[in-house]
PDB file of N, CA, C and O in Angstrom:
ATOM      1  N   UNK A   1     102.114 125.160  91.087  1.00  0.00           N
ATOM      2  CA  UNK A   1     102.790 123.936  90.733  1.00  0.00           C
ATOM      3  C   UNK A   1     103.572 123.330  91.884  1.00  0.00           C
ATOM      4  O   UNK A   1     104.223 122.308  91.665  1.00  0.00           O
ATOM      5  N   UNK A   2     103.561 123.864  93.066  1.00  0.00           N
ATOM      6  CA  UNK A   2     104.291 123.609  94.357  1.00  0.00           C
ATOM      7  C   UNK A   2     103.322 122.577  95.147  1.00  0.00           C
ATOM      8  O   UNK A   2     103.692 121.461  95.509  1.00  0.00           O
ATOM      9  N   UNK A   3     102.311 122.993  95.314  1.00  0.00           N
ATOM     10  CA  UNK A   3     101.466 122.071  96.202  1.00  0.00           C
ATOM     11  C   UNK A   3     101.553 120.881  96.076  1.00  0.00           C
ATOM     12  O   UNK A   3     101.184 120.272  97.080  1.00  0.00           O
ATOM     13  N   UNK A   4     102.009 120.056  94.966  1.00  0.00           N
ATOM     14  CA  UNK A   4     102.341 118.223  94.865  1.00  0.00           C
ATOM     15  C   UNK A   4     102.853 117.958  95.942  1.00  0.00           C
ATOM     16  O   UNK A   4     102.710 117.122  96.834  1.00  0.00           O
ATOM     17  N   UNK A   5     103.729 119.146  95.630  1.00  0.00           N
ATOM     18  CA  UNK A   5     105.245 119.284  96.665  1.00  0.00           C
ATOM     19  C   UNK A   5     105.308 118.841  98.081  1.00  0.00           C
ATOM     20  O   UNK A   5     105.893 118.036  98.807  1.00  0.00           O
ATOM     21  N   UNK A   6     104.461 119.720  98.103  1.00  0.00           N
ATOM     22  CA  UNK A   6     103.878 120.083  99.959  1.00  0.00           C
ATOM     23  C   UNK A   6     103.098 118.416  99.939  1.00  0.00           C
ATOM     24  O   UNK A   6     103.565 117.668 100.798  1.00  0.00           O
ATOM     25  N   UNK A   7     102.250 117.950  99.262  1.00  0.00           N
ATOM     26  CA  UNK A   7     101.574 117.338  99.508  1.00  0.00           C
ATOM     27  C   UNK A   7     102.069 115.467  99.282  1.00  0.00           C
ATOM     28  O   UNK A   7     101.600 114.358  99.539  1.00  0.00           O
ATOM     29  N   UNK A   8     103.196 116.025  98.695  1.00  0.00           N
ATOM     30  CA  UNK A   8     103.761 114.135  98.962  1.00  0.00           C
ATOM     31  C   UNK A   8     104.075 114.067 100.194  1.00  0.00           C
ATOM     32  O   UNK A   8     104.247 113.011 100.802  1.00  0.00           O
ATOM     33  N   UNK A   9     104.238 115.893 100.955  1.00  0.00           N
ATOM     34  CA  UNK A   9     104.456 115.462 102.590  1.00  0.00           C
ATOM     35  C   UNK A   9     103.838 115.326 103.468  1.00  0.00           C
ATOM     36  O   UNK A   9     104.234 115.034 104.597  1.00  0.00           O
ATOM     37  N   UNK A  10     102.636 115.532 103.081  1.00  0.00           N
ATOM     38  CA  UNK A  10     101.418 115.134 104.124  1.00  0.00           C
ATOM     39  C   UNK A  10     100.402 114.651 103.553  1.00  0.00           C
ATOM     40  O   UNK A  10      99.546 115.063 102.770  1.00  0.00           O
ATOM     41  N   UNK A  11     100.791 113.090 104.414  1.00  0.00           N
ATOM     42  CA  UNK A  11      99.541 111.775 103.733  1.00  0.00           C
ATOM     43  C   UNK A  11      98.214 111.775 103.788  1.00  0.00           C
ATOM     44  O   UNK A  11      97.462 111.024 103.166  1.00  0.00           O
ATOM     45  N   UNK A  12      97.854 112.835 104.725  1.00  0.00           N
ATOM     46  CA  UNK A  12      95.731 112.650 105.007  1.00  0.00           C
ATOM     47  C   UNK A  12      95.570 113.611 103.610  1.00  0.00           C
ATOM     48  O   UNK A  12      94.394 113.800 103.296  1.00  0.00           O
ATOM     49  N   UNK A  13      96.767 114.357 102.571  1.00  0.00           N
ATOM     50  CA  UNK A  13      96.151 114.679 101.332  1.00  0.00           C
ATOM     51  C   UNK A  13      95.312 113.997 100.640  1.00  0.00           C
ATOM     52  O   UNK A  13      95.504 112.821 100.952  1.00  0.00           O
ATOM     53  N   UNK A  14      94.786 114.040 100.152  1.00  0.00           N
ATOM     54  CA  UNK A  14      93.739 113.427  98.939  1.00  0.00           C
ATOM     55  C   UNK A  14      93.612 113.681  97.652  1.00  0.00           C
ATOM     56  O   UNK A  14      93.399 112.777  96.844  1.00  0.00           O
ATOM     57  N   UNK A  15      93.742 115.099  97.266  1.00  0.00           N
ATOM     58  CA  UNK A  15      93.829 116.050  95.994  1.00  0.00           C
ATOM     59  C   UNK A  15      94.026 116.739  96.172  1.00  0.00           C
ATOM     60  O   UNK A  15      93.638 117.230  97.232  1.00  0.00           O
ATOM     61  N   UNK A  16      94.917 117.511  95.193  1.00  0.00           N
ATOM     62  CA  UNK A  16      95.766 118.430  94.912  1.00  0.00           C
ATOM     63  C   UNK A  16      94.591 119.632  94.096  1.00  0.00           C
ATOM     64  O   UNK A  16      93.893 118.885  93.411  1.00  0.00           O
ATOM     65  N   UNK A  17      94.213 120.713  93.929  1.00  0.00           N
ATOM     66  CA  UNK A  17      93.792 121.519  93.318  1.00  0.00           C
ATOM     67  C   UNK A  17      94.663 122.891  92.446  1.00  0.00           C
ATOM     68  O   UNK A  17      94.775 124.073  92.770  1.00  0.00           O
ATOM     69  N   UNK A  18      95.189 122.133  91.230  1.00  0.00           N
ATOM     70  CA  UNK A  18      95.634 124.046  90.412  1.00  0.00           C
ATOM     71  C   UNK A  18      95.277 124.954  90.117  1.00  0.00           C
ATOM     72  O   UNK A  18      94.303 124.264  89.818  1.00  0.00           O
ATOM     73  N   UNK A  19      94.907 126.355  89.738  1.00  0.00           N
ATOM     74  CA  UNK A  19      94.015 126.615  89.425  1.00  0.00           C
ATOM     75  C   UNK A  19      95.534 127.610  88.545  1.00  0.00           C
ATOM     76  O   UNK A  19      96.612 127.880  89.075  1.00  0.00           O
ATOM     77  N   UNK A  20      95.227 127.847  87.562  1.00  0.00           N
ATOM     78  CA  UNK A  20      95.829 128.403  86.270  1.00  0.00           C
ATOM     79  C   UNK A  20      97.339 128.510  86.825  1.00  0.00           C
ATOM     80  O   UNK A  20      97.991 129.478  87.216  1.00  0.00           O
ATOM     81  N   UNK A  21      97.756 126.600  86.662  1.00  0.00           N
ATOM     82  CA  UNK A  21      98.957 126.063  86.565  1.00  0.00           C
ATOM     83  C   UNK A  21      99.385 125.464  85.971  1.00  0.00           C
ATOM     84  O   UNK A  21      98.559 125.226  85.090  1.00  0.00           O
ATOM     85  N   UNK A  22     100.194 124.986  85.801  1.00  0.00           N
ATOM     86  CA  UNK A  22     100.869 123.340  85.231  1.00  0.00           C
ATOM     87  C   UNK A  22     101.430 122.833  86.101  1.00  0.00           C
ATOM     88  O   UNK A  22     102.238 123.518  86.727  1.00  0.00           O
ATOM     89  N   UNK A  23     101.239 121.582  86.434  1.00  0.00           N
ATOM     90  CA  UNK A  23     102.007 120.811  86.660  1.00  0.00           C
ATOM     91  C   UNK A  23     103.330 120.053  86.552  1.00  0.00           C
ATOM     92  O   UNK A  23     103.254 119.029  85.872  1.00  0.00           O
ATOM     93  N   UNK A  24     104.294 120.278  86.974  1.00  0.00           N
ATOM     94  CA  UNK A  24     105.406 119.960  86.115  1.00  0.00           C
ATOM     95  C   UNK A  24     105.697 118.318  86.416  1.00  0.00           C
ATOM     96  O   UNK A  24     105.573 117.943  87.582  1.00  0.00           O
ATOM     97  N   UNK A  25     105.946 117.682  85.742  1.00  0.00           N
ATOM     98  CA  UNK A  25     106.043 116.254  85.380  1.00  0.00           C
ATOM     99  C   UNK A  25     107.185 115.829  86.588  1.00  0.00           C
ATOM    100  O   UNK A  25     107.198 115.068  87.556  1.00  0.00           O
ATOM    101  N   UNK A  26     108.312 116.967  85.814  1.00  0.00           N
ATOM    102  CA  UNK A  26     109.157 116.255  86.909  1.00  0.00           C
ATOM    103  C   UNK A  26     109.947 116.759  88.652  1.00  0.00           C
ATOM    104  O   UNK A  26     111.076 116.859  89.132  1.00  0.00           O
ATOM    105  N   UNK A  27     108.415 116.970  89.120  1.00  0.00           N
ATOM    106  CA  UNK A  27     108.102 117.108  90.447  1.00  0.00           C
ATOM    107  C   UNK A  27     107.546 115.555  90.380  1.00  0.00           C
ATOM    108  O   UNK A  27     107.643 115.305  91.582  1.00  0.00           O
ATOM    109  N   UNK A  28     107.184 114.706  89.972  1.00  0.00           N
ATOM    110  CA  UNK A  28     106.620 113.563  90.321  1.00  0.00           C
ATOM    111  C   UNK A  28     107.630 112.539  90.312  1.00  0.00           C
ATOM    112  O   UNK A  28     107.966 112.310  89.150  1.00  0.00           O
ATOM    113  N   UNK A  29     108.275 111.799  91.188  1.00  0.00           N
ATOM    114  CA  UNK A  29     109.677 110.901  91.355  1.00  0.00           C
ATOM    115  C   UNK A  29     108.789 109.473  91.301  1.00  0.00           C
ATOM    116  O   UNK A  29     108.911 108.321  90.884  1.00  0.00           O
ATOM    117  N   UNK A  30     107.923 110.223  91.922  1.00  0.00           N
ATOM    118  CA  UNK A  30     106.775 108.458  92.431  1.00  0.00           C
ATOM    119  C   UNK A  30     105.663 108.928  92.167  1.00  0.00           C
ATOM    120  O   UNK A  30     105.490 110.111  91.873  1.00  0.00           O
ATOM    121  N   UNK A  31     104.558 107.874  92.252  1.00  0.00           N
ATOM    122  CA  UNK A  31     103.438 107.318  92.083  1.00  0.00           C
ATOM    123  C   UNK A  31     103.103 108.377  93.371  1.00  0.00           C
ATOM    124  O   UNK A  31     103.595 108.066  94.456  1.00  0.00           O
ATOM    125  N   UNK A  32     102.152 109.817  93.282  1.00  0.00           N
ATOM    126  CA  UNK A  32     101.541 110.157  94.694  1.00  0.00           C
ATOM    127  C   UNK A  32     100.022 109.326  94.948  1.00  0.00           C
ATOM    128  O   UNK A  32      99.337 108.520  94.318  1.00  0.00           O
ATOM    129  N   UNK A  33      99.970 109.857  95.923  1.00  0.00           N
ATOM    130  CA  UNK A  33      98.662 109.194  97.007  1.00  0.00           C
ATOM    131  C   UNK A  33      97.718 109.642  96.792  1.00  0.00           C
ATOM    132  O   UNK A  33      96.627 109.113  97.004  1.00  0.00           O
ATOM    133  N   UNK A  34      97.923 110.809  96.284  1.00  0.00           N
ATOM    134  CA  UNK A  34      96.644 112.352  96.063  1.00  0.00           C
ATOM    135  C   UNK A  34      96.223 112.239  94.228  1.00  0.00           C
ATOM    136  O   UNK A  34      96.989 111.713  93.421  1.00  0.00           O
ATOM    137  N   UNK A  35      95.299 112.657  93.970  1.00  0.00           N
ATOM    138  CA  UNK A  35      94.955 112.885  93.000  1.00  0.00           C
ATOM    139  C   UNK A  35      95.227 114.342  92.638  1.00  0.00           C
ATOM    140  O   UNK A  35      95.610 115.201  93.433  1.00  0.00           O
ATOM    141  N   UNK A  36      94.942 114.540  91.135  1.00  0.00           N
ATOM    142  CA  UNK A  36      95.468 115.955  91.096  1.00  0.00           C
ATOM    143  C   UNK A  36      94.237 116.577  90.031  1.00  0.00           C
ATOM    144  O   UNK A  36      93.795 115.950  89.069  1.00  0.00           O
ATOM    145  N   UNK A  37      93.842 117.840  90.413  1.00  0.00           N
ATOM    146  CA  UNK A  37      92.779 119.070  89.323  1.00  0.00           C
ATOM    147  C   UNK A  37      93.333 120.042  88.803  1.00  0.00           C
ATOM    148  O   UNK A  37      94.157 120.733  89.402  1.00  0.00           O
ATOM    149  N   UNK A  38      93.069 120.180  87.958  1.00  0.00           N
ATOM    150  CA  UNK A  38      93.642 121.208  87.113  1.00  0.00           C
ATOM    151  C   UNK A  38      92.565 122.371  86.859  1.00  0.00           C
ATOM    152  O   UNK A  38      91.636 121.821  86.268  1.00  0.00           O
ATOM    153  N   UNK A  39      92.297 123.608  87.022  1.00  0.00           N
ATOM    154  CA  UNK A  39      91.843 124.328  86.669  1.00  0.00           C
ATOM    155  C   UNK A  39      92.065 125.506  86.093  1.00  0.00           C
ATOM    156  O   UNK A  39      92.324 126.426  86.868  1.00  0.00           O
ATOM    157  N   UNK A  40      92.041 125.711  85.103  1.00  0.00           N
ATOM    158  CA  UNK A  40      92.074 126.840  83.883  1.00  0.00           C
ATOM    159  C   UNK A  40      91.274 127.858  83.084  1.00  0.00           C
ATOM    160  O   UNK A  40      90.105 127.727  82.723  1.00  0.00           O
ATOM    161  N   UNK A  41      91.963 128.742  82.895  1.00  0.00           N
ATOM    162  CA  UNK A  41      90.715 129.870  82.316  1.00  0.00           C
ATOM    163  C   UNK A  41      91.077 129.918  80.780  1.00  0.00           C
ATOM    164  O   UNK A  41      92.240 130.066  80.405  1.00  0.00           O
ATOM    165  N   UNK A  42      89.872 129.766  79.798  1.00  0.00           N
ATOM    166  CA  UNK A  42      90.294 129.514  78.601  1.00  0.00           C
ATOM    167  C   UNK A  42      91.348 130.949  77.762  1.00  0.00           C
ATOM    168  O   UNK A  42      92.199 130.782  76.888  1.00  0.00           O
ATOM    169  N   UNK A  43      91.004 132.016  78.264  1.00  0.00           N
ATOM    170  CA  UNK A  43      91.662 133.166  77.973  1.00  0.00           C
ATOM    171  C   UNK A  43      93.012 133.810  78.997  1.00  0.00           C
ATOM    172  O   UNK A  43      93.310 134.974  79.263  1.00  0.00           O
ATOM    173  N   UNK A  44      93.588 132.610  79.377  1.00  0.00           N
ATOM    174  CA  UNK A  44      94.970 132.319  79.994  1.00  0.00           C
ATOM    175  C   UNK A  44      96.190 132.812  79.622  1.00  0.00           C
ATOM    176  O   UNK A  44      96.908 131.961  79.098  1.00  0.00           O
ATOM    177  N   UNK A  45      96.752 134.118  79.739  1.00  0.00           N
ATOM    178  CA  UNK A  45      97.498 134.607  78.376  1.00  0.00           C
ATOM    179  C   UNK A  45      99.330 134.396  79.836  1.00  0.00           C
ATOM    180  O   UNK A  45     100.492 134.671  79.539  1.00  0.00           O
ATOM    181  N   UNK A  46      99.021 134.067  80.680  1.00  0.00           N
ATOM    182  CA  UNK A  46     100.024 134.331  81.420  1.00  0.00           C
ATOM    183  C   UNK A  46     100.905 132.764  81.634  1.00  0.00           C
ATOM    184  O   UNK A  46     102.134 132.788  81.702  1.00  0.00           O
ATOM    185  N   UNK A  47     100.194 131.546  81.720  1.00  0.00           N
ATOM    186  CA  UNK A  47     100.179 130.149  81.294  1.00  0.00           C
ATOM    187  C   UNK A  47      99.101 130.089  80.280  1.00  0.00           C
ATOM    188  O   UNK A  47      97.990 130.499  80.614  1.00  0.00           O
ATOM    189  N   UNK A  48      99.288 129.628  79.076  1.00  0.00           N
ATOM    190  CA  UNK A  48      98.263 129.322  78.552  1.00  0.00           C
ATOM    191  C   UNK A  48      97.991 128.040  78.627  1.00  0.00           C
ATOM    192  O   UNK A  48      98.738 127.144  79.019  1.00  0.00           O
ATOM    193  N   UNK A  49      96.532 127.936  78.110  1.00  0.00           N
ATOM    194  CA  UNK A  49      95.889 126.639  78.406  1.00  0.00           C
ATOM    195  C   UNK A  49      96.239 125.356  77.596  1.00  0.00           C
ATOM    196  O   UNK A  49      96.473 124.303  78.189  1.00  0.00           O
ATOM    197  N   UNK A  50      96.259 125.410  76.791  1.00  0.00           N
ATOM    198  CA  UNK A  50      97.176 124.384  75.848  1.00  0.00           C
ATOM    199  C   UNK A  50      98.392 123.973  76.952  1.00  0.00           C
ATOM    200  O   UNK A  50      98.431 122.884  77.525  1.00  0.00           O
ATOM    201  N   UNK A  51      99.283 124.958  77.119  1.00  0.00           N
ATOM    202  CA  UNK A  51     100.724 123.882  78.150  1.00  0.00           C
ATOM    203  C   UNK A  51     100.421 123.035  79.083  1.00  0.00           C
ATOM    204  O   UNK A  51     101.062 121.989  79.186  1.00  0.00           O
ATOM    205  N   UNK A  52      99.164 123.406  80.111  1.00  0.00           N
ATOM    206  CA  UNK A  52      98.710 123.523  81.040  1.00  0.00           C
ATOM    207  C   UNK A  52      97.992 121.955  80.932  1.00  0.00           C
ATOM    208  O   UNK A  52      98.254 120.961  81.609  1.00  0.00           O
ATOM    209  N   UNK A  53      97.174 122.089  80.025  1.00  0.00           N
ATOM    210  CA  UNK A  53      96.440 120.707  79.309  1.00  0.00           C
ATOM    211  C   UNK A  53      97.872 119.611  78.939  1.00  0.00           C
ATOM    212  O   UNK A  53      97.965 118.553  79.562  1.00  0.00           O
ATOM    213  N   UNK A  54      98.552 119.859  78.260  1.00  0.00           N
ATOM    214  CA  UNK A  54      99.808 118.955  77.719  1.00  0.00           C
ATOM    215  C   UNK A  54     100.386 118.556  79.320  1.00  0.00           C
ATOM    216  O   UNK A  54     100.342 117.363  79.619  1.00  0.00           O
ATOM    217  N   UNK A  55     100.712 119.150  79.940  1.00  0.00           N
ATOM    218  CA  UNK A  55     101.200 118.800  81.079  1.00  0.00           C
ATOM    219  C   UNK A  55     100.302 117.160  82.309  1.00  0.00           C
ATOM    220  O   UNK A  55     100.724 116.212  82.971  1.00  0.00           O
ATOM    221  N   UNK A  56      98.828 117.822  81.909  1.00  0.00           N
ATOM    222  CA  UNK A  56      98.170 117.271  82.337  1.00  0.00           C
ATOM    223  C   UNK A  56      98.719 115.619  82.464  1.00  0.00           C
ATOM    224  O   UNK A  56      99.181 114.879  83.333  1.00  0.00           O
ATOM    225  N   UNK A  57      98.179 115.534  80.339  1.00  0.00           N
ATOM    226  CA  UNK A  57      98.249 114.599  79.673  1.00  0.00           C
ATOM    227  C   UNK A  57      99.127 114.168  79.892  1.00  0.00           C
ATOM    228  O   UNK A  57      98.966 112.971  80.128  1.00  0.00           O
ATOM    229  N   UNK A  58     100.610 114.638  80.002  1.00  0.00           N
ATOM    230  CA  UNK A  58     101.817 113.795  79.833  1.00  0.00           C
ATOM    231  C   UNK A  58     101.667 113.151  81.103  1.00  0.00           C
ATOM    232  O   UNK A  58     101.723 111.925  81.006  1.00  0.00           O
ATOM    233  N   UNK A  59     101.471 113.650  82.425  1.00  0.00           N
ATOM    234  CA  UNK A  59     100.768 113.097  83.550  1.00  0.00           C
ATOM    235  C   UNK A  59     100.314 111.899  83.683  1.00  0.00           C
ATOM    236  O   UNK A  59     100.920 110.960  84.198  1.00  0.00           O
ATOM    237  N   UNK A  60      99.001 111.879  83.128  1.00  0.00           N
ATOM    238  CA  UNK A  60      97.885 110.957  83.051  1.00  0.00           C
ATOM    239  C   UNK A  60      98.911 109.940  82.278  1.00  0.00           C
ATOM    240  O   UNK A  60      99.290 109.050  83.039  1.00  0.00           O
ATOM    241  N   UNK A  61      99.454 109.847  80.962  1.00  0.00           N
ATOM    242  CA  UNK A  61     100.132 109.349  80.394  1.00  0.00           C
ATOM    243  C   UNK A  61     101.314 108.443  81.336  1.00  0.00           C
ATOM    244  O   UNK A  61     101.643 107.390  80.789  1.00  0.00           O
ATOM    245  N   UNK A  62     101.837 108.667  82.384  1.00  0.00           N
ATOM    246  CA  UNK A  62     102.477 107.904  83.439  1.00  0.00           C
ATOM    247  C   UNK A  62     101.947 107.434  84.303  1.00  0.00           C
ATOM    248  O   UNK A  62     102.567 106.861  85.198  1.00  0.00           O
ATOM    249  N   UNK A  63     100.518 107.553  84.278  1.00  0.00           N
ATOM    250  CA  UNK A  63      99.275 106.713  85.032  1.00  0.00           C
ATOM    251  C   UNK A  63      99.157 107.651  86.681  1.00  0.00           C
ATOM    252  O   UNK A  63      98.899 107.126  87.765  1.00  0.00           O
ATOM    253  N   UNK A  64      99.470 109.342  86.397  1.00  0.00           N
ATOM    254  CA  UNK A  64      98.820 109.810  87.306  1.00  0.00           C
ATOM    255  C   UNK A  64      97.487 110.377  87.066  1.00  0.00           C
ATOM    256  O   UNK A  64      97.279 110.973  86.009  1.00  0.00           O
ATOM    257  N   UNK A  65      96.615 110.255  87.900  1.00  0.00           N
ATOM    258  CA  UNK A  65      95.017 110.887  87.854  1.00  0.00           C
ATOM    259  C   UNK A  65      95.523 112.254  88.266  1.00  0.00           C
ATOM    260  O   UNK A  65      96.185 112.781  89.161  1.00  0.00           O
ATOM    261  N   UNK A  66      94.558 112.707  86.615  1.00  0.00           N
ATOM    262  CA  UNK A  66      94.589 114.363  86.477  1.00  0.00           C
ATOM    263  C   UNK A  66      93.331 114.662  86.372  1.00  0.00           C
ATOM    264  O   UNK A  66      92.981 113.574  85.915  1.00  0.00           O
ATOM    265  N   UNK A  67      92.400 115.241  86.425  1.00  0.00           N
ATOM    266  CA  UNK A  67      91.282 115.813  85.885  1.00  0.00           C
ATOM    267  C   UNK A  67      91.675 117.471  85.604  1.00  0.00           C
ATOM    268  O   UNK A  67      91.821 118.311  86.491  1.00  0.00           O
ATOM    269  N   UNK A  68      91.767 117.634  84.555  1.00  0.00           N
ATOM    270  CA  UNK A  68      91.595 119.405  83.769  1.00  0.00           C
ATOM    271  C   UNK A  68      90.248 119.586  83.678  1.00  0.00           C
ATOM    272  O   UNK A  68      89.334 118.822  83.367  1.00  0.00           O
ATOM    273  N   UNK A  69      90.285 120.801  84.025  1.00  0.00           N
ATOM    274  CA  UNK A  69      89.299 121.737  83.654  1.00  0.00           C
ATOM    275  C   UNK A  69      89.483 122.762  83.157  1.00  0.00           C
ATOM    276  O   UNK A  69      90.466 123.449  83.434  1.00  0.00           O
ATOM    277  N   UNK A  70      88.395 123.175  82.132  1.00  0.00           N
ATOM    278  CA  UNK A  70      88.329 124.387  81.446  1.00  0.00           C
ATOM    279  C   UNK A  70      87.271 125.641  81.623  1.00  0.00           C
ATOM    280  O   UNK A  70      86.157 125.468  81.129  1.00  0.00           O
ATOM    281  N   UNK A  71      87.587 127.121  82.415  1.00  0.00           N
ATOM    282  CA  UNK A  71      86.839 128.096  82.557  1.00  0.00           C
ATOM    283  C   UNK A  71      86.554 128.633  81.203  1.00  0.00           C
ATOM    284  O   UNK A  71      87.579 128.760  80.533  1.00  0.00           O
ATOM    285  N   UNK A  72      85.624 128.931  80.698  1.00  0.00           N
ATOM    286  CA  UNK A  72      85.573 130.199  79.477  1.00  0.00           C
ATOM    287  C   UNK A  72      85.621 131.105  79.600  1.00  0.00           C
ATOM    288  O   UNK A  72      85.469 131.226  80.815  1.00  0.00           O
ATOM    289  N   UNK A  73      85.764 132.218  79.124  1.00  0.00           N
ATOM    290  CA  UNK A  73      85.588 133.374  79.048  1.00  0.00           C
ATOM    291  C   UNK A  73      86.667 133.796  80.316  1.00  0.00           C
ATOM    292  O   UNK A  73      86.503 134.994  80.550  1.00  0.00           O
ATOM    293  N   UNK A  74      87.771 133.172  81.258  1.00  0.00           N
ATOM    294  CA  UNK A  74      88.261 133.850  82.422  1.00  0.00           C
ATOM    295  C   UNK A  74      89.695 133.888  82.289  1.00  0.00           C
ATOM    296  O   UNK A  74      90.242 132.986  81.655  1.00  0.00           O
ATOM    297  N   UNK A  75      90.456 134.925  82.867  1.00  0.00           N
ATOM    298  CA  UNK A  75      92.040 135.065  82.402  1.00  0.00           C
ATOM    299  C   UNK A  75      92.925 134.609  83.334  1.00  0.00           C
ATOM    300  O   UNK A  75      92.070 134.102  84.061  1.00  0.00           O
ATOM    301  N   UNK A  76      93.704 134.436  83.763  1.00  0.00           N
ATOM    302  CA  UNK A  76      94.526 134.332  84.864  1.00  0.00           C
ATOM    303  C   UNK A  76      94.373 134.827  86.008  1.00  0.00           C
ATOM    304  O   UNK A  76      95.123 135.633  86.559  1.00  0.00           O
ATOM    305  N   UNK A  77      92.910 134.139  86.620  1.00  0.00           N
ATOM    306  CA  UNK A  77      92.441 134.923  87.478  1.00  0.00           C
ATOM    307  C   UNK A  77      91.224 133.729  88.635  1.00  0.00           C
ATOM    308  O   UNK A  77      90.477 132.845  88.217  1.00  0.00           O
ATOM    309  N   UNK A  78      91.387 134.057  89.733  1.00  0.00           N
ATOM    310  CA  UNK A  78      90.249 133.727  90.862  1.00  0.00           C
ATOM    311  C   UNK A  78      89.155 134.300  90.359  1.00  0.00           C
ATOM    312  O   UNK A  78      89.077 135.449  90.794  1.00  0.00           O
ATOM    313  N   UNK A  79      88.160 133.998  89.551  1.00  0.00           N
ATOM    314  CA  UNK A  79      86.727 134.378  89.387  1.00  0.00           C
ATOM    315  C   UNK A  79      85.295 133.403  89.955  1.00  0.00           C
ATOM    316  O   UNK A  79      85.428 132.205  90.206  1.00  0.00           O
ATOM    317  N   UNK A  80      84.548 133.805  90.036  1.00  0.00           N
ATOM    318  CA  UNK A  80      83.499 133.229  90.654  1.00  0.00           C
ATOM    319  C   UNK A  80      83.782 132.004  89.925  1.00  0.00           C
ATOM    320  O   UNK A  80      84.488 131.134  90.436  1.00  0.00           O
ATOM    321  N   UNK A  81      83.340 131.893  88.905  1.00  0.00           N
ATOM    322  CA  UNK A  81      83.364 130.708  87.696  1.00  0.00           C
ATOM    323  C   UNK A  81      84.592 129.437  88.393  1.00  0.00           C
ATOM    324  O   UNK A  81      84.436 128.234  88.602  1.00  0.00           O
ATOM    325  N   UNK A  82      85.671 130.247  88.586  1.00  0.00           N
ATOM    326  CA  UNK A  82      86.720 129.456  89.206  1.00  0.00           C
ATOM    327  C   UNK A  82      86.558 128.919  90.391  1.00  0.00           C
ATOM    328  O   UNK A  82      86.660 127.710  90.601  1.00  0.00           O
ATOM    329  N   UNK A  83      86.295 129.776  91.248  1.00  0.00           N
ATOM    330  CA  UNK A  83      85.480 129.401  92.512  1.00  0.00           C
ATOM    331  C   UNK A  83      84.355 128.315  93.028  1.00  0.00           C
ATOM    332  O   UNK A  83      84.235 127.671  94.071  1.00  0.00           O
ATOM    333  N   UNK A  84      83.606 128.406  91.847  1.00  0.00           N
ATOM    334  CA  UNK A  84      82.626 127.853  91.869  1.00  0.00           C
ATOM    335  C   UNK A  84      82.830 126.112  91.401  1.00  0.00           C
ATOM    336  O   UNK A  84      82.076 125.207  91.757  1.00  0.00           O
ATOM    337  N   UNK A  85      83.780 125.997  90.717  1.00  0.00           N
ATOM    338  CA  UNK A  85      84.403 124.933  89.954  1.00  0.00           C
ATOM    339  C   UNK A  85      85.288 124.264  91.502  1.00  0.00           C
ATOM    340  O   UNK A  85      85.126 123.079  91.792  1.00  0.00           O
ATOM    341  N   UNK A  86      85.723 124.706  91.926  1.00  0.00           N
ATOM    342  CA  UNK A  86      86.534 124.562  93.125  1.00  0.00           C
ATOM    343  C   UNK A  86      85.820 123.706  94.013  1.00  0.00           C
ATOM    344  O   UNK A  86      85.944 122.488  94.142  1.00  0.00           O
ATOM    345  N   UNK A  87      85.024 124.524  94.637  1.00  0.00           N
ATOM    346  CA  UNK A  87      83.706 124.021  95.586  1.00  0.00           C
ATOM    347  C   UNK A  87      82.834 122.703  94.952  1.00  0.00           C
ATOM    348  O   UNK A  87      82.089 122.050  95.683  1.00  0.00           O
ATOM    349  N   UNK A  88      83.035 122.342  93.309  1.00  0.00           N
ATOM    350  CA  UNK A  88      82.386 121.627  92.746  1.00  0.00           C
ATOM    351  C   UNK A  88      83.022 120.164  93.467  1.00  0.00           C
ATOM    352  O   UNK A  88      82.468 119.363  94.220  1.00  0.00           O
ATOM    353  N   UNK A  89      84.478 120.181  92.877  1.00  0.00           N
ATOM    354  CA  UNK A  89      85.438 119.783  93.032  1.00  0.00           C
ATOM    355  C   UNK A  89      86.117 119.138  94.628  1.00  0.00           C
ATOM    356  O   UNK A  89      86.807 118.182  94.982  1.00  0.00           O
ATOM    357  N   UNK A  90      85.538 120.137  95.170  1.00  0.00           N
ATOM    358  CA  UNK A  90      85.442 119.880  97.021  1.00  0.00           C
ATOM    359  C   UNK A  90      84.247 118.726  97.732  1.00  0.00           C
ATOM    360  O   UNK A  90      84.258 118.018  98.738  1.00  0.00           O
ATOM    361  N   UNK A  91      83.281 118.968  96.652  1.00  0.00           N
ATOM    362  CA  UNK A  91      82.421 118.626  97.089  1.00  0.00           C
ATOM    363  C   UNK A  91      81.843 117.276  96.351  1.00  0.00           C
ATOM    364  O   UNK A  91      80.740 116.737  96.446  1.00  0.00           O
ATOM    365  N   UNK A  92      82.864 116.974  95.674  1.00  0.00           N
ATOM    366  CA  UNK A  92      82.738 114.864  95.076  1.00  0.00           C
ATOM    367  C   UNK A  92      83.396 114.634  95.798  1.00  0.00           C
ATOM    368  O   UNK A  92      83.749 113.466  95.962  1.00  0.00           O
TER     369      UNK A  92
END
């Protein structure tokens, strides 16, 4: 949930990538430059995915670009699946 952070401070950002985070709303003072991803594992017991999603939304809801994503079957964890979603993500 830090990287916004880092990244309202350096402008050649573009997007932000979470991967079994939330975003917290009010880290956002302003309108950023970067877009932001959300990535999640549906069996998330450490953040679960529901907060994670709400956070999104309340986001998007102040007219920041969020895109969530949802892993199945993966827990609070770097898995291929996650990985692979990443690189997806890298690579639009």
């Amino acid at each position: 949930y830090l990287a916004p952070l880092l990244a309202y401070q350096v402008p050649s950002v573009n997007k932000v990538i979470g991967i079994g985070c939330e975003f917290r709303r009010h880290f956002f003072s302003t309108h950023p430059h970067f877009t932001l991803a959300a990535i999640h594992g549906s069996e998330d017991r450490v953040i679960l995915p529901e907060l994670s999603q709400a956070e999104a939304q309340a986001l998007k809801d102040i007219g920041i670009t969020v895109n969530w994503h949802l892993v199945t079957q993966t827990k609070h964890e770097i898995s291929k699946e996650v990985g692979l979603k990443v690189q997806e993500l890298l690579e639009q």
